[in-house]
N, C-alpha and C positions, 0 to 999 in steps of 0.2 A: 774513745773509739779503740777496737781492736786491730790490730795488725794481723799481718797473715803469721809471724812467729809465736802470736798468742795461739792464734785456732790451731798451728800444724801441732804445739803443746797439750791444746786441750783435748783434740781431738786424741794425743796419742795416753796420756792421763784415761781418756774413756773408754780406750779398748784395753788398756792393762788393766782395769777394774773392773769389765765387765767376764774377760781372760782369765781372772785370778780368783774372782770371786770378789762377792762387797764387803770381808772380811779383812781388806789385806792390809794391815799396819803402813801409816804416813812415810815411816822408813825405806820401806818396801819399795815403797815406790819411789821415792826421793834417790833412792839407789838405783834406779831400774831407770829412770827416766831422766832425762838431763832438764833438770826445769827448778830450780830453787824455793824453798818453803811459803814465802808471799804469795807465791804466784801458783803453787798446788795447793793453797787452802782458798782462794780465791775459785781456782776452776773447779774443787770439791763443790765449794757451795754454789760456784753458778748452776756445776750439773744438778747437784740436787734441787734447786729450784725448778729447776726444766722440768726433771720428772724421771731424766735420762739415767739417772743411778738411785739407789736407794740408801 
């Protein structure tokens, strides 16, 4: 089960990569957003599952 600290992450992970382009290095964002590497390749592939990122 998700918490609301999971979605306010993922949700903010989906608008930096849609903001920056689908180019933008794991770094990038791991600096940019406060959310630790498990948990931004976790919402990477959730979003890509969706449909939601490419």
């Amino acid at each position: 089960m998700q918490d609301r600290k999971y979605q306010k992450k993922k949700a903010l992970v989906e608008k930096f990569v849609k903001k920056h382009g689908r180019v933008v290095d794991h770094s990038v964002i791991l600096n940019s957003v406060d959310v630790d590497y498990d948990t931004l390749m976790r919402i990477l592939a959730e979003l890509r599952a969706e449909g939601r990122i490419s």
